[in-house]
DRENLO-325382 format. One line per 8 residues: their letters; for each residue y, z, x of N, C-alpha, C. Coordinates in pm, 1 decimal, m for minus. Each point is the difference from the previous one (the first is absolute). Layout:
BEGIN
A	Y Z X Y Z X Y Z X ~ ... .
This chain:
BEGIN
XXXXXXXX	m117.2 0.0 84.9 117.2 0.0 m84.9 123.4 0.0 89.4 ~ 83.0 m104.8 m71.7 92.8 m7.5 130.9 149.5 116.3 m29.7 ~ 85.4 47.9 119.4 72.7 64.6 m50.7 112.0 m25.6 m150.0 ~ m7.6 m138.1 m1.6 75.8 m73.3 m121.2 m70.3 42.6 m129.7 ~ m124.2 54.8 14.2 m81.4 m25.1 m133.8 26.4 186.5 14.3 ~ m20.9 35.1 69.2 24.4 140.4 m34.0 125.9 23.7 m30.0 ~ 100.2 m16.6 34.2 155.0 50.2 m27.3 m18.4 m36.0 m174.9 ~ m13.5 m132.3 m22.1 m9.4 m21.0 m128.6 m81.2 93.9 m69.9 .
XXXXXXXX	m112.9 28.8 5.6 m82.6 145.0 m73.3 57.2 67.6 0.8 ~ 49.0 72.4 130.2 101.8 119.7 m42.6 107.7 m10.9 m53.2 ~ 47.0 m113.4 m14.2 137.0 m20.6 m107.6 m121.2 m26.9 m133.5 ~ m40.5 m33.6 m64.8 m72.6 m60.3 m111.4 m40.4 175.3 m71.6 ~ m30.0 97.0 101.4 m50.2 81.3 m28.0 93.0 102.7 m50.8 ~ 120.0 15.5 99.4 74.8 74.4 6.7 64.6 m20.9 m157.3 ~ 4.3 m112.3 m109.9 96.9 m31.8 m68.2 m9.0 115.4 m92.8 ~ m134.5 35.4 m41.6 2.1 142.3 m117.2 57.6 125.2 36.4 .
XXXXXXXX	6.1 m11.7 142.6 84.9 138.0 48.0 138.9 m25.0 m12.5 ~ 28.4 m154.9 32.1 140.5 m35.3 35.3 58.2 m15.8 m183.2 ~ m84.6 39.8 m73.7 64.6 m7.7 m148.9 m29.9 132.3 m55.4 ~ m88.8 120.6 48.5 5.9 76.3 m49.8 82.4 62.0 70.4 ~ 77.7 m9.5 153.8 97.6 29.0 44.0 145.1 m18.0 8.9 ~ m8.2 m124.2 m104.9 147.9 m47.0 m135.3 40.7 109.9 m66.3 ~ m127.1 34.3 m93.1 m19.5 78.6 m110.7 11.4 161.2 68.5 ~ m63.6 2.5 55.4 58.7 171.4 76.8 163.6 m4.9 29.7 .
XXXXXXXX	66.4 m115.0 87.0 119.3 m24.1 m6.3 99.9 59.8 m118.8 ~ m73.2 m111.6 m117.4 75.3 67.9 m102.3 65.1 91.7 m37.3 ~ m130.9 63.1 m34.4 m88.2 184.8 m70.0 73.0 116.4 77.9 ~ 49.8 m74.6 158.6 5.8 169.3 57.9 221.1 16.6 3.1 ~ 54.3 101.5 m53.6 114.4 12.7 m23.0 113.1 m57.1 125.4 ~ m65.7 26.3 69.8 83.0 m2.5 174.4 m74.1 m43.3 85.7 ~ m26.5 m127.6 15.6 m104.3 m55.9 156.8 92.0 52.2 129.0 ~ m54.2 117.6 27.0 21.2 18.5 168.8 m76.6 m59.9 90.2 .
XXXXXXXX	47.4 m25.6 112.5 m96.4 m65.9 119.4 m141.8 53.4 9.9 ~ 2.9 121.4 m37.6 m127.3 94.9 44.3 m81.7 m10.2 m117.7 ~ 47.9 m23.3 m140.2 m105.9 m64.2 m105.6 m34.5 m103.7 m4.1 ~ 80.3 m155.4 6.2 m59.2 m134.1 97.0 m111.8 18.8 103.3 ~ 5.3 96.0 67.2 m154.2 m12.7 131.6 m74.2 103.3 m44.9 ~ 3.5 66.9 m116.4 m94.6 72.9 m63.0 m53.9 m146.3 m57.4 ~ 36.2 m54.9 m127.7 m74.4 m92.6 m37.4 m50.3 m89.7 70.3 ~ 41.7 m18.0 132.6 m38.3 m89.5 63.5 m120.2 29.0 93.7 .
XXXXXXXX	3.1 136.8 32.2 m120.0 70.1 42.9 m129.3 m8.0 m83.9 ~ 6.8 53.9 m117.4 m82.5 7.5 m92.2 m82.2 m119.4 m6.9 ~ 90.3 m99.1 m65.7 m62.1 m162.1 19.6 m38.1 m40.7 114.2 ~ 40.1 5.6 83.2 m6.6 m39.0 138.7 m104.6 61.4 63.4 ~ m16.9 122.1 m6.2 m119.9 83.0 55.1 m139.1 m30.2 m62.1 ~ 0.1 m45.0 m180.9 m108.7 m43.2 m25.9 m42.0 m145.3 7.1 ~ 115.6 m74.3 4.1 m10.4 m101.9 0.0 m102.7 m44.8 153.1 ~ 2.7 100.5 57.9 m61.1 m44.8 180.1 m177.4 85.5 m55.7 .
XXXXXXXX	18.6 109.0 m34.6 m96.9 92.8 m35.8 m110.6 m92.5 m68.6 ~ 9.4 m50.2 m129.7 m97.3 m70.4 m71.7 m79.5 m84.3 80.0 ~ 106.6 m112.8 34.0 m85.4 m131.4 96.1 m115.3 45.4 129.0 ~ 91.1 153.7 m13.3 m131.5 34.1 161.6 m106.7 59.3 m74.3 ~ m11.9 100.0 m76.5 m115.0 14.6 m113.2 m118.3 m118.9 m51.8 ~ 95.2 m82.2 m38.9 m74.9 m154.7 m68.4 m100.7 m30.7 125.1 ~ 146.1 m22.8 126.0 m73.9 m42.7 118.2 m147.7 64.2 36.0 ~ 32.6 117.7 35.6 m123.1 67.5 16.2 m177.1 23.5 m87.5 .
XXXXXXXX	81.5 10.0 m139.9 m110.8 m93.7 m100.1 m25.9 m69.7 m4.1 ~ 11.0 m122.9 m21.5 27.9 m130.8 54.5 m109.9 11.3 157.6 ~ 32.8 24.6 110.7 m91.2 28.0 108.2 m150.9 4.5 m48.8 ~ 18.6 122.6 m89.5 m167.5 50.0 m22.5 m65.9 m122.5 m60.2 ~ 91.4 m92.7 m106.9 m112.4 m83.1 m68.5 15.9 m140.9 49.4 ~ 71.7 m23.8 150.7 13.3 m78.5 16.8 m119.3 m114.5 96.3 ~ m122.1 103.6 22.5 m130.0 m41.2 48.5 m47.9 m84.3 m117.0 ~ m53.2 82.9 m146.1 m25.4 m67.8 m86.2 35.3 m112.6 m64.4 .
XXXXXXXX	141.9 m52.2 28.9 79.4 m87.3 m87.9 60.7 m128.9 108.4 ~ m21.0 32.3 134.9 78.7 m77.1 93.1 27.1 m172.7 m40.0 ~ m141.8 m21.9 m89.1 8.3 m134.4 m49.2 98.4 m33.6 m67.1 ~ 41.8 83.4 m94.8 95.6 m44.6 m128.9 112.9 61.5 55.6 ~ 74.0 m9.4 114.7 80.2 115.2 33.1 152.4 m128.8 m47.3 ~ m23.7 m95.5 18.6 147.5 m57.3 m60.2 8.2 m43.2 m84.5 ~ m143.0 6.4 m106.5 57.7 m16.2 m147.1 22.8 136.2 m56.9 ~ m81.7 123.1 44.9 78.9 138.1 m22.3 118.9 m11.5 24.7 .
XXXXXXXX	21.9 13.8 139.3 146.7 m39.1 9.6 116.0 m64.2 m133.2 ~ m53.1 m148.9 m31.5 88.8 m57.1 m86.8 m33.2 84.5 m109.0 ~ m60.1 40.8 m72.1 m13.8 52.9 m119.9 87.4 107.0 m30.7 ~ m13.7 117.0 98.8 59.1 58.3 9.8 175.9 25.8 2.9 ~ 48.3 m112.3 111.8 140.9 m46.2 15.0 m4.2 m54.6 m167.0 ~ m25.5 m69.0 m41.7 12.7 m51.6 m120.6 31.9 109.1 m89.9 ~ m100.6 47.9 m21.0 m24.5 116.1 m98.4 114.7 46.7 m24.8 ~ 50.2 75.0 123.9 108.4 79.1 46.4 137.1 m78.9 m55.5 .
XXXXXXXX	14.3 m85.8 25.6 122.0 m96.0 32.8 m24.9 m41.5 m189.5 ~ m33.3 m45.0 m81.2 m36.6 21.5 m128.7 49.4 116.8 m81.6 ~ m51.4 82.4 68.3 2.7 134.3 m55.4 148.1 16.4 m21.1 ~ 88.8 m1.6 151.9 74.9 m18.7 m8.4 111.8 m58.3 m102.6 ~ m53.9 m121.2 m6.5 67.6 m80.1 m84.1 m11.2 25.8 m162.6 ~ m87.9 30.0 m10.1 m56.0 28.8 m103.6 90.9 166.4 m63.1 ~ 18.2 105.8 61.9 43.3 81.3 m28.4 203.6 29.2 m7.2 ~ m43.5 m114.6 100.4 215.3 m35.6 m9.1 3.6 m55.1 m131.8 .
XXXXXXXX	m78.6 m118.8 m39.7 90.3 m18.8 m130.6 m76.7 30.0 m142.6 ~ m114.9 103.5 32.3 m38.8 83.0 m110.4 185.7 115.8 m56.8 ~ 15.3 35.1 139.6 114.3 129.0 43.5 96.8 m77.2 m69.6 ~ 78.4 m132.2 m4.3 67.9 m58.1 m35.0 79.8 m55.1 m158.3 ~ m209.1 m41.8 m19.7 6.2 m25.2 m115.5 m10.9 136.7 m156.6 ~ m44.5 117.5 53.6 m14.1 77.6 m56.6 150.9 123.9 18.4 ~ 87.0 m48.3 83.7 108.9 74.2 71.3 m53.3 157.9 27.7 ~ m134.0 m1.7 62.9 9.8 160.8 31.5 29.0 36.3 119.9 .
XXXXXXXX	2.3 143.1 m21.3 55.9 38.1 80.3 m82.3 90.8 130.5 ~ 31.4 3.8 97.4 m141.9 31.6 116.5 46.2 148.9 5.3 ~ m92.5 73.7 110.7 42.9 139.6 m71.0 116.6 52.7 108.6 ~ 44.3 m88.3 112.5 105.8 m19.7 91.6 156.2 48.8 m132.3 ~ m35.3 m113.1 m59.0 135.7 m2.5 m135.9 m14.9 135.1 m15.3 ~ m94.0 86.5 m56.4 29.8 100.5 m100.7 20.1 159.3 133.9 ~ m42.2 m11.3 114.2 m28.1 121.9 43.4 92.8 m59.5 138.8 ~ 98.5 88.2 21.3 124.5 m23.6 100.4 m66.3 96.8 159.9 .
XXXXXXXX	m130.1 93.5 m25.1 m45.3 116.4 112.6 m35.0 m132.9 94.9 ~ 6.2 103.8 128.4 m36.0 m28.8 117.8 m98.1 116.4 61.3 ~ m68.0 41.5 m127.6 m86.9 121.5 43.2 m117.3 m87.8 20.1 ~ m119.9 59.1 60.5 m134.9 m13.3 34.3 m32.5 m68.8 m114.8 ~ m1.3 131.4 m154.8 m39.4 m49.3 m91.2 40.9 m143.1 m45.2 ~ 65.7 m55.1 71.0 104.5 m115.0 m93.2 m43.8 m128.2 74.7 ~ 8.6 31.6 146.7 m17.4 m84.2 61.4 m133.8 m72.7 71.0 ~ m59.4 104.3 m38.2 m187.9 m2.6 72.7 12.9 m81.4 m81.6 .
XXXXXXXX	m19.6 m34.5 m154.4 m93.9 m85.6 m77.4 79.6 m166.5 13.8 ~ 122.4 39.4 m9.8 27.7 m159.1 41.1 m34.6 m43.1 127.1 ~ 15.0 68.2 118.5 m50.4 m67.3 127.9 m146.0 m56.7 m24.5 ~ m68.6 67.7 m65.7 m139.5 m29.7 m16.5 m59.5 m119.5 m99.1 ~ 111.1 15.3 m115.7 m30.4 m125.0 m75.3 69.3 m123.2 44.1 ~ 93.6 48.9 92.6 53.8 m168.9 54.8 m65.0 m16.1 150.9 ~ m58.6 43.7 42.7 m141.6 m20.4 91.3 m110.9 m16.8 m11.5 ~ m17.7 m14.7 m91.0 m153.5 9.9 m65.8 m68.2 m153.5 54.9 .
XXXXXXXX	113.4 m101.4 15.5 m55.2 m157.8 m6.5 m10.3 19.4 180.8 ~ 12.8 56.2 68.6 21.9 48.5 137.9 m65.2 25.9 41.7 ~ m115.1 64.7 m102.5 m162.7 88.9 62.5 m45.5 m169.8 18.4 ~ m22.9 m108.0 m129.6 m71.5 m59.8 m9.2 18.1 m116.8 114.6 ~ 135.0 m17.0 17.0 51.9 m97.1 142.0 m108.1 101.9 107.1 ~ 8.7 93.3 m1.3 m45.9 61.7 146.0 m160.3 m35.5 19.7 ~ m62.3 m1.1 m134.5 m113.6 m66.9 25.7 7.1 m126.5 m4.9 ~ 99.8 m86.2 m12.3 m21.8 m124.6 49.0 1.0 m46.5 147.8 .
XXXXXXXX	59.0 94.5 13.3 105.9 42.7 195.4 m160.7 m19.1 54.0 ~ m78.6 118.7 m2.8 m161.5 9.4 16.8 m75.3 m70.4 37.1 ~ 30.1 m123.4 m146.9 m95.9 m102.9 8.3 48.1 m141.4 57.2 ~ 72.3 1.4 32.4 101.0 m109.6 86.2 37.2 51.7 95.5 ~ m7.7 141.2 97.9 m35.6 32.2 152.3 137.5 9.8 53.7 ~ 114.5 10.7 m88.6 156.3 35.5 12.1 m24.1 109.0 106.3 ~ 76.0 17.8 80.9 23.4 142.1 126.2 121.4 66.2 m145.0 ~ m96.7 127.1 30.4 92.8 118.3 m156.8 61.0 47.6 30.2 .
XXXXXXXX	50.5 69.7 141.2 107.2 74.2 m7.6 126.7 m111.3 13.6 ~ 51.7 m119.1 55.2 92.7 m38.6 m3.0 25.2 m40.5 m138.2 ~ m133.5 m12.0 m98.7 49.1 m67.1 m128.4 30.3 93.7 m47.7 ~ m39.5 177.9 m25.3 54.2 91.7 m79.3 144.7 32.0 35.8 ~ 11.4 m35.3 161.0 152.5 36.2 8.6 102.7 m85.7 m113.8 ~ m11.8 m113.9 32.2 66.6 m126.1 m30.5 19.4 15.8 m132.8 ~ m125.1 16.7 m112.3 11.5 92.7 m108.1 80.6 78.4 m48.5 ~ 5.7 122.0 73.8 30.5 142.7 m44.2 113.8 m22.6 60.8 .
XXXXXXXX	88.7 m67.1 87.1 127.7 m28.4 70.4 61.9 m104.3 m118.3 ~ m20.7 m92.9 m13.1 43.9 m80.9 m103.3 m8.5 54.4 m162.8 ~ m51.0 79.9 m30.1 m36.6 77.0 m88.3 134.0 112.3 m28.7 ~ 7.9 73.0 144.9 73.3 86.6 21.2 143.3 m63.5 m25.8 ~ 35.4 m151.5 89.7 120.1 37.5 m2.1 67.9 m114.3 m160.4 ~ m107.5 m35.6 m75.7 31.2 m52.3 m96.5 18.7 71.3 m117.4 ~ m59.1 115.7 7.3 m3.7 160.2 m119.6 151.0 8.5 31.8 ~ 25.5 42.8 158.7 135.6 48.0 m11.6 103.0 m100.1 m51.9 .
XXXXXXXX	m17.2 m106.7 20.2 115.4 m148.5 m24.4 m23.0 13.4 m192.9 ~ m154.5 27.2 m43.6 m9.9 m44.8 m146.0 75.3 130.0 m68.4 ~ 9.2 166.6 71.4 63.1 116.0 m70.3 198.4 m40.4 33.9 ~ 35.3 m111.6 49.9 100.3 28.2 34.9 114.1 m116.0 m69.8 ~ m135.7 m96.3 m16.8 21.6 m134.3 m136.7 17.7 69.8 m112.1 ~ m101.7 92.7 m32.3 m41.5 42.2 m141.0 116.2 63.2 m20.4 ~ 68.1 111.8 87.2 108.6 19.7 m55.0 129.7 m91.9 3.7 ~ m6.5 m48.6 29.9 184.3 m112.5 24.9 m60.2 m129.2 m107.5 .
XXXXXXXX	m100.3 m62.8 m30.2 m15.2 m138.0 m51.1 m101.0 47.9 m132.4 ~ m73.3 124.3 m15.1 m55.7 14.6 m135.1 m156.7 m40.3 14.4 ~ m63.8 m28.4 m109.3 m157.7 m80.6 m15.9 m11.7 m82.5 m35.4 ~ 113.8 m123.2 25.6 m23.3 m120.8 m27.0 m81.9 m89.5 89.6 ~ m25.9 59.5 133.2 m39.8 m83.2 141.6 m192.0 71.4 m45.9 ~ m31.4 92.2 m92.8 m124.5 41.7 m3.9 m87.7 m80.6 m17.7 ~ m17.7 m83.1 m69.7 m59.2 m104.0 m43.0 m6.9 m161.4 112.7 ~ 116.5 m2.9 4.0 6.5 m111.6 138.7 m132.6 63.6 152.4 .
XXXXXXXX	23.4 124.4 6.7 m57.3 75.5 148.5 m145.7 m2.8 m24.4 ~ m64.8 29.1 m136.0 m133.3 4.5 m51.1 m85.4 m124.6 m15.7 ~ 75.9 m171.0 m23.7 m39.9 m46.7 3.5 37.5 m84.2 111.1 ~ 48.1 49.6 105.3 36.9 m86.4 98.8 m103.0 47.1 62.3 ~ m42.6 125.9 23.2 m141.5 73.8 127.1 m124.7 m70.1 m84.4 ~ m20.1 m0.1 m141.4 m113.6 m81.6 m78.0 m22.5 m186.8 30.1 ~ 99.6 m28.9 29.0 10.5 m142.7 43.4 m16.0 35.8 149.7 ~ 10.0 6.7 76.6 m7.9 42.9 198.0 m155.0 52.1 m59.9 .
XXXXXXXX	m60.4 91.4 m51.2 m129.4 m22.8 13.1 m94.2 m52.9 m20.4 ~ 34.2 m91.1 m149.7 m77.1 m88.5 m42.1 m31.9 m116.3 92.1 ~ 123.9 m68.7 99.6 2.1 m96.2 47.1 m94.0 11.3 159.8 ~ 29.2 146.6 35.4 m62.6 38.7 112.6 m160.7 m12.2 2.1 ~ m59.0 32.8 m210.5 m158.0 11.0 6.2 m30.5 m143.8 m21.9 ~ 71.5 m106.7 1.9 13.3 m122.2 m14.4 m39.6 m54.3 169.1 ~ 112.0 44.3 70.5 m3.8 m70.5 132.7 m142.6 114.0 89.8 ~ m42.2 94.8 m41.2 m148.6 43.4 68.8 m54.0 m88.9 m85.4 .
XXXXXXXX	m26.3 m34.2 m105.0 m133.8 m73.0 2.8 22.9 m155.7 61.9 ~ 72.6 m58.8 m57.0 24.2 m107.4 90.3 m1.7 2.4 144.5 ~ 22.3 93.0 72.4 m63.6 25.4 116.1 m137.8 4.6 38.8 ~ m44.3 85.7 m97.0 m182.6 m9.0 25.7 m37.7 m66.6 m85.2 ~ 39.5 m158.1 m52.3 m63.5 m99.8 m1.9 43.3 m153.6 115.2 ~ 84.7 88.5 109.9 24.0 m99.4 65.0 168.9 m116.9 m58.7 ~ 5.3 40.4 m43.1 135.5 m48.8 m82.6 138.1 m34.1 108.9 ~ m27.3 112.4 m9.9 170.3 88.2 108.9 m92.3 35.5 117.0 .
């Protein structure tokens, strides 16, 4: 995987943090510098955390599966990148609201569950990382750094420009992944 294809994952990935870090923007009364790199920690710290988890799972079953390892791969990127898409303009079309909108804390309680639900597609990249033989620690950095400093840029939008850019950020990382589980398989059919 070349460094081009990774920067793009970690931007593709980063976008649910970089919109639930709009929406924290919002919610919180006074963005100080030191609440920007809280959210940006949070996201940022799991955003690196998951992919090495996946990775490491990913490891264990990667004896059994080595054959199918780049249509796992695509399925997966797909999946993800879908999902994506799929949940921006569910969010859109139904105008709800994420729970960023309703809860302004920067407590544990507040913030554990969003880091975790906007990482969640992060475990499953990490087992793709696995099965396509990516070196993991430069990709979790690249991750959890781009992650990091896009939470802080998305808490600092959210307050000055609102949640109009939410929807644009969700399906822009859903398109960057879809196209990415596009160009692995075309790779392992010789294509590209």
């Amino acid at each position: 995987m070349s460094v081009a294809d990774l920067l793009l994952i970690a931007l593709g990935l980063s976008m649910d943090a970089f919109a639930a870090a709009i929406c924290k923007g919002l919610s919180v009364k006074r963005l100080t510098a030191l609440n920007a790199v809280t959210v940006g920690a949070w996201f940022g710290g799991f955003q690196a955390l998951m992919p090495l988890i996946g990775y490491f799972l990913g490891r264990q079953l990667a004896g059994f599966i080595e054959t199918f390892s780049h249509l796992i791969a695509f399925i997966l990127l797909a999946v993800i990148g879908i999902h994506m898409l799929r949940e921006a303009f569910i969010n859109k079309k139904g105008g709800q609201e994420t729970s960023a909108d309703n809860d302004c804390s920067l407590s544990v309680k507040s913030m554990l569950p969003m880091a975790i639900a906007t990482s969640i597609d992060a475990l499953a990249v990490g087992v793709t990382f696995a099965f396509l033989g990516v070196h993991i620690l430069p990709a979790v950095l690249a991750i959890g750094l781009m992650t990091f400093v896009l939470s802080i840029v998305g808490a600092g939008l959210g307050r000055v420009f609102g949640a109009k850019y939410e929807f644009a950020a969700e399906v822009f990382g859903g398109v960057i992944l879809c196209l990415l589980s596009v160009k692995v398989l075309l790779e392992h059919f010789g294509v590209l």
